[in-house]
C-alpha positions as CSV (number, residue, x, y, z in Angstrom):
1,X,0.0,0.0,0.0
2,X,1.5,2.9,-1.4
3,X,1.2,5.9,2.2
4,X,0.2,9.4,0.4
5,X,-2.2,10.4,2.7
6,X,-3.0,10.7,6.6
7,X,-5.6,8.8,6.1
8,X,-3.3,5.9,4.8
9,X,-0.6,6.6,7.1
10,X,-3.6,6.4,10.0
11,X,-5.0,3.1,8.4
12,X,-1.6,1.9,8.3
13,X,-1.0,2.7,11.9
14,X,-4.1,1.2,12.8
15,X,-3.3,-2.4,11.0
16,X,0.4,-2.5,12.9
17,X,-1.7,-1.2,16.8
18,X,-4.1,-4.2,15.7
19,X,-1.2,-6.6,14.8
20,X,0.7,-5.8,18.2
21,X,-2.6,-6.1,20.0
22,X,-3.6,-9.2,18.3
23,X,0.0,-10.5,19.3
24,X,-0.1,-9.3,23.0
25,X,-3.1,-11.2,23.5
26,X,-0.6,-14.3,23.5
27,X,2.0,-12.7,25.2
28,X,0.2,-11.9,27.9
29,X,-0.3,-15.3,28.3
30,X,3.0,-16.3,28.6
31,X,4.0,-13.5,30.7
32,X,1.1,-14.9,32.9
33,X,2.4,-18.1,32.9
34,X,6.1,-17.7,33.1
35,X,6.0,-14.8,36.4
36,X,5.7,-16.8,39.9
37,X,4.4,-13.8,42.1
38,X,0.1,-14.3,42.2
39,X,0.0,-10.3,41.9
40,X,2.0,-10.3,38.8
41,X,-0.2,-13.1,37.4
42,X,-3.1,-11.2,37.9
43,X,-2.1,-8.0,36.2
44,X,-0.8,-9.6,33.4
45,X,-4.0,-12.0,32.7
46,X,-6.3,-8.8,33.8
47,X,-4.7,-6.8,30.9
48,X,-5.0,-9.6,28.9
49,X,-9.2,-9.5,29.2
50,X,-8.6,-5.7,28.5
51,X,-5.8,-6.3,25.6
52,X,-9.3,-8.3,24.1
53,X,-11.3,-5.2,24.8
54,X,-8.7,-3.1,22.7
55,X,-8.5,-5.6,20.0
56,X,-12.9,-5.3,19.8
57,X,-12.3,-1.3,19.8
58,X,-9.7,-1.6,17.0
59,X,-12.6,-3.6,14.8
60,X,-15.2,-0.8,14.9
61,X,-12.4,2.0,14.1
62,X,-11.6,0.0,10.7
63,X,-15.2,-0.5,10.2
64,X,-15.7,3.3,10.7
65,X,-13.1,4.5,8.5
66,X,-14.3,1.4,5.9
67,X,-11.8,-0.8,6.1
68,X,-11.7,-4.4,7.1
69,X,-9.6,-5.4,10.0
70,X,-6.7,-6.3,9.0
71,X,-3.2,-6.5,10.9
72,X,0.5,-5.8,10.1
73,X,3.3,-7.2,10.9
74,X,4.9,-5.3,13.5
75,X,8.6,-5.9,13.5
76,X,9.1,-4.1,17.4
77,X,6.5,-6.6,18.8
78,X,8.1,-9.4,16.8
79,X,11.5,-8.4,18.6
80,X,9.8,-7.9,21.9
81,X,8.7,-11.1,21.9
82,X,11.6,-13.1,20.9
83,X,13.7,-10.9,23.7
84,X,11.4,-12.5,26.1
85,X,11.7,-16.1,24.5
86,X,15.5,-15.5,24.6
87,X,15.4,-14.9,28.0
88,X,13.2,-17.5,29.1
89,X,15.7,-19.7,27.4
90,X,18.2,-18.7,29.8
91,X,16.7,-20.7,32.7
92,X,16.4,-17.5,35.1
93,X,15.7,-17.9,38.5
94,X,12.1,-17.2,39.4
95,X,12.8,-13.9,40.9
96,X,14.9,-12.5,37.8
97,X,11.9,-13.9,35.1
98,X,9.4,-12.1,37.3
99,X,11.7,-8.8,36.9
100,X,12.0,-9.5,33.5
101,X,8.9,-10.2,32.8
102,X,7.6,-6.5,34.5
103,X,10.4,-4.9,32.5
104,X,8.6,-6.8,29.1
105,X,5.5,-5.6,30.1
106,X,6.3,-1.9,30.8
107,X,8.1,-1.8,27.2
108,X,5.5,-2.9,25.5
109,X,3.0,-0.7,26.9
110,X,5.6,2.3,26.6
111,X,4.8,1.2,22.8
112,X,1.8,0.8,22.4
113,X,1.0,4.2,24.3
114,X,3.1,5.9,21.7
115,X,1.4,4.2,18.9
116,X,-2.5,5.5,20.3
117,X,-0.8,8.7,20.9
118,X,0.2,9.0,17.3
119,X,-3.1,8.0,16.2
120,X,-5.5,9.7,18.6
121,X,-4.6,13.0,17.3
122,X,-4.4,11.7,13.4
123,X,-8.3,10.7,14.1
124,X,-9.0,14.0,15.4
125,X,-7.7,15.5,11.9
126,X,-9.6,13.3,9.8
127,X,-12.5,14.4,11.3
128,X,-13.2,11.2,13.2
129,X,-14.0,12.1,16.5
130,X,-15.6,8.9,17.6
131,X,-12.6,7.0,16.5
132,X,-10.6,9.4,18.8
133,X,-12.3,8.9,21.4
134,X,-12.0,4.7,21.2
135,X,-8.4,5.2,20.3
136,X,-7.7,7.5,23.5
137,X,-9.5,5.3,25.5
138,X,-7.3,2.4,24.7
139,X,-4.7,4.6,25.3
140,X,-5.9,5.8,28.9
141,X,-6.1,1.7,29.2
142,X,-2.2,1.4,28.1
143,X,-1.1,4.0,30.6
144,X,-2.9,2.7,33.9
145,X,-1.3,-0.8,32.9
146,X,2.0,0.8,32.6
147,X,1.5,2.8,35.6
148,X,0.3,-0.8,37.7
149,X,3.5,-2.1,35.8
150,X,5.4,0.9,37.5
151,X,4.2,0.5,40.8
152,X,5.3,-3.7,41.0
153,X,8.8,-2.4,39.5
154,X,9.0,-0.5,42.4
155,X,7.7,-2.6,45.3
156,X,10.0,-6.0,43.7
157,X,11.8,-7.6,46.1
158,X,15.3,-7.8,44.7
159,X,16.2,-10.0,47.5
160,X,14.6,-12.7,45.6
161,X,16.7,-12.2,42.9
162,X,19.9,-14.8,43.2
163,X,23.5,-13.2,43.3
């Protein structure tokens, strides 16, 4: 697809954030299933409902904007991912996966945060103000998950972490 327009550069945008999302969904997953702390689990399968929610928004923006939904590939998820495989592959101590694993989960939502903020405002431009509005709330989503990401970073217990 040949990007000559805002509108394609939104629609592209809008098949790489629905790629990622569709893509997180299974991260998630294993994030959930690779962290040992129960509050870590949680998060990580409670944003994986909402992930779900984002991927349901991301259908009715293509259907407003009459495209069908259609992903991407996303080549900084793709490397997100296989940083986390990588280290899994390591055989890290409990402790250190967990850390890891917050650390995975901050950068991807530092990403995907920057990918609604670039297309929040593109969405305003074209005139789509519902669209906005579904897009920023996905975003608002992004940023409290970061910010619960934030606050585990903070409160880990390093002393589990084997020196």
């Amino acid at each position: 697809m040949s990007v000559d327009s805002t509108e394609d550069l939104f629609v592209e945008g809008l098949q790489h954030i629905y790629y990622t999302e569709q893509r997180l969904v299974d991260a998630l997953e294993e994030l959930e299933s690779t962290s040992s702390a129960d509050e870590l689990k949680e998060g990580f399968s409670e944003h994986r409902s909402e992930t779900q929610n984002h991927i349901e928004r991301l259908e009715e923006v293509f259907e407003a904007v009459g495209q069908d939904p259609d992903g991407a590939e996303d080549p900084v998820v793709e490397g997100m991912i296989e940083a986390h495989e990588e280290f899994v592959d390591k055989d890290p101590s409990d402790g250190a996966l967990d850390r890891f694993n917050i650390a995975a989960g901050q950068k991807s939502e530092h990403y995907e945060i920057a990918c609604y903020g670039n297309l929040t405002p593109m969405a305003a431009q074209l005139g789509l103000d519902e669209t906005a509005d579904l897009l920023e709330q996905n975003m608002r989503e992004e940023q409290n998950a970061l910010d619960e990401l934030a606050t585990l970073g903070e409160e880990f217990d390093y002393g589990r972490l084997e020196v």
